[in-house]
ROLUMFI-534007 format. One line per 2 residues: number of its first residue (from 1); their letters; for each residue x, y, z of C-alpha. Coordinates in steps of 0.5 Angstrom, whole numbers, plus 500, padded with zeros to 3 digits. Example, Ala and Ser with C-alpha at 12.3 -4.5 7.8 and 13.67 -1.06 7.14 Angstrom:
BEGIN
1 = AS = 525/491/516 ~ 527/498/514
//
This chain:
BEGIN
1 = XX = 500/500/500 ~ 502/507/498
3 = XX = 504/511/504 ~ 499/517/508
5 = XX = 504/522/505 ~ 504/520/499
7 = XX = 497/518/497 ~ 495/525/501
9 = XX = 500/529/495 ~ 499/524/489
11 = XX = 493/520/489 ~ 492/513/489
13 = XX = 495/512/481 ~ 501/511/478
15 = XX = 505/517/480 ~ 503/515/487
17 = XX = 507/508/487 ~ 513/511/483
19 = XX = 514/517/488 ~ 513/510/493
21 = XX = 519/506/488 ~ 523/512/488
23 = XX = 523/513/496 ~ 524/506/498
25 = XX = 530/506/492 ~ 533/513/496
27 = XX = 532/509/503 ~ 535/502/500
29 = XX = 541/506/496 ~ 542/510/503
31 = XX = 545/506/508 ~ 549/503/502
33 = XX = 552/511/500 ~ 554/512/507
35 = XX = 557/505/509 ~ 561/506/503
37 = XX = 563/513/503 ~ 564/513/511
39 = XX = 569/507/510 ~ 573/511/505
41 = XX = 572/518/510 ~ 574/513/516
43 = XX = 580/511/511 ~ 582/517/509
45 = XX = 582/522/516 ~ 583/515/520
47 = XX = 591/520/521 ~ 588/526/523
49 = XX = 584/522/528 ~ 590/519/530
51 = XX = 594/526/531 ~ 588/529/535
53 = XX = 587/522/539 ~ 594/523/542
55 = XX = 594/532/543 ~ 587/530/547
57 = XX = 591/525/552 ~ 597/528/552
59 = XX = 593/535/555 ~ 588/533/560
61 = XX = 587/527/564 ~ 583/521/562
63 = XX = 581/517/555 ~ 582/521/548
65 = XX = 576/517/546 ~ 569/519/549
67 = XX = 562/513/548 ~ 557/516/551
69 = XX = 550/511/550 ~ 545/514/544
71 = XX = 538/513/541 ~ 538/511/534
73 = XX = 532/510/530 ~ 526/507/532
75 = XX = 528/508/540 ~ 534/503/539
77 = XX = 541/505/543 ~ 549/504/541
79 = XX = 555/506/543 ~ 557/513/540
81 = XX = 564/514/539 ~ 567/522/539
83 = XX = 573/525/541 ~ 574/528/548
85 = XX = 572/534/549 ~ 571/535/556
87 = XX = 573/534/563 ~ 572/525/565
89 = XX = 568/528/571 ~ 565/534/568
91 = XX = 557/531/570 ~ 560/528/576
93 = XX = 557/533/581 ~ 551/535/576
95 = XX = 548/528/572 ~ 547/529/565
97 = XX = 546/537/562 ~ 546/540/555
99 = XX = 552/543/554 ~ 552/551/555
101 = XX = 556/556/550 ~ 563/557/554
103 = XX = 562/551/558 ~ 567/550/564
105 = XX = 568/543/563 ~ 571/543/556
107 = XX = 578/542/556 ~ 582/548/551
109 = XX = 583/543/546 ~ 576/540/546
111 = XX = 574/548/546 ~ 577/548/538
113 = XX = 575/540/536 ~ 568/542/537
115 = XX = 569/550/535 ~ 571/546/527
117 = XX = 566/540/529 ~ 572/535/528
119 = XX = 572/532/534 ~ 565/528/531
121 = XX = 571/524/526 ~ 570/518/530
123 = XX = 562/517/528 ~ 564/515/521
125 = XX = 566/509/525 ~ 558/509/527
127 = XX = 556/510/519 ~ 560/504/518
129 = XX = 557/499/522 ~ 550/502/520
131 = XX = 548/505/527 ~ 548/512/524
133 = XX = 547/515/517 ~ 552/522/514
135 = XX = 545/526/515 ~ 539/525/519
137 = XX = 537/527/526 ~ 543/528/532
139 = XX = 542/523/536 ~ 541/524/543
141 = XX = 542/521/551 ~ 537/516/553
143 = XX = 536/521/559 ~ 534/527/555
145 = XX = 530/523/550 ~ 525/521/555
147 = XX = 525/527/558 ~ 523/530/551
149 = XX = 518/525/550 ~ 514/527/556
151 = XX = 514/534/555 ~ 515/535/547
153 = XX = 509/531/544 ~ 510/529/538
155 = XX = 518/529/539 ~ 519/521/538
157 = XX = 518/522/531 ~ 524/523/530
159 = XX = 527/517/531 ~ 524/513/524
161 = XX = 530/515/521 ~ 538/514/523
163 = XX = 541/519/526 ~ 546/523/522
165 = XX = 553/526/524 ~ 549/532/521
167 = XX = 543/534/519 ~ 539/541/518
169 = XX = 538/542/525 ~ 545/542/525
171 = XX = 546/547/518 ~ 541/551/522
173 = XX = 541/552/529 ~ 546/551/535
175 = XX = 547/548/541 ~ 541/547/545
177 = XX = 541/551/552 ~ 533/550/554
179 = XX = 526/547/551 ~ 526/553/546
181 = XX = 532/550/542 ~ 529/543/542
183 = XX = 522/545/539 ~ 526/549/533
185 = XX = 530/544/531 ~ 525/538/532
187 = XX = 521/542/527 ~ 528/542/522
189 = XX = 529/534/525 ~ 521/534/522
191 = XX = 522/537/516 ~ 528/533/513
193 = XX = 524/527/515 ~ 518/529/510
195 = XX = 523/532/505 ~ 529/527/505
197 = XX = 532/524/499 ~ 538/525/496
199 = XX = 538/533/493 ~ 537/535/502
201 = XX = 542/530/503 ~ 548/533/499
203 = XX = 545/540/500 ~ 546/539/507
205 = XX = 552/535/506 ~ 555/542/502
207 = XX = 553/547/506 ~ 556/542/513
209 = XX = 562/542/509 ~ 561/551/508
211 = XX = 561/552/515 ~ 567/548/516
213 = XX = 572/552/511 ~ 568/558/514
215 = XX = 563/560/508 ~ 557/557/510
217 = XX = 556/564/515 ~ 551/562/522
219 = XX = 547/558/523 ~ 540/561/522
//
């Protein structure tokens, strides 16, 4: 049967199914598109990982490497690889918190690994073993996730796709600091969901890419 969105735009007839067949090719073609292209970028950045691994463990106490438990798609949880960027007791006195724009607990280093987003390399490890897509959602705690159900309706509907090392949100916003952000970059979380193929995908890709190399201006 044709989806609910699809028979809403298209009809029941021809172009309802081919529209159908397309999606489920661009989902199926998906996951082979970020295995395959996050295994040559792991390959390729796999020195540069190594480099900024040994500068976070010779600069502060504790791992290079950070895991952390995420929520992927349709609510199941894997293991999300970063590189450290704060303190290994930063949540020891307060329990999980969003992370704040000048946030004490990060390191020096940590500061300029999330100020150029490198220290998310690591997840292409996570693209590989197909627990995350290049584009989607981010992925969130179990905490706040549970959380943000219960206060945000509507909020799980973000985890029926992978979760992406970027998405719109992300080319669109910030980090998030109170439930504001959160309702703003699930409506993005939401749209990119409704609107997924791969002409949103590379565009988001691009303009990731663009505010990397400082050509992409602020996030709106």
């Amino acid at each position: 049967m044709p989806e609910p969105t699809t028979v809403a735009l298209f009809g029941t007839g021809m172009g309802a199914l081919l529209i159908q067949f397309a999606r489920r090719q661009y989902r199926r073609g998906k996951d082979l598109f970020d295995r395959t292209v996050g295994a040559i970028l792991l390959v390729m950045f796999a020195p540069v990982i190594g480099v900024l691994a040994l500068l976070v463990k010779v600069t502060s106490r504790g791992p290079a490497f950070y895991r952390q438990e995420r929520v992927g798609q349709n609510g199941r949880t894997f293991t999300i690889i970063k590189l450290r960027t704060m303190r290994t007791d930063a949540e020891a006195a307060t329990g999980p918190v969003w992370a704040m724009k000048k946030d004490s607990r990060v390191t020096p280093v940590g500061a300029i690994l999330r100020r150029t987003h490198l220290d998310e390399l690591p997840q292409l490890w996570n693209v590989v073993r197909g627990e995350m897509s290049l584009v989607g959602p981010r992925p969130e705690r179990p905490y706040f996730v549970q959380h943000l159900r219960e206060v945000i309706p509507g909020y799980e509907a973000r985890l029926a796709v992978k979760p992406g090392i970027t998405g719109l949100a992300q080319v669109r916003a910030g980090y998030d600091h109170e439930l504001r952000d959160v309702r703003r970059k699930l409506k993005l979380d939401l749209l990119y969901i409704r609107r997924m193929c791969w002409w949103v995908d590379f565009s988001i890709l691009a303009r990731t890419l663009a505010k990397l190399t400082g050509y992409g201006g602020k996030g709106g």
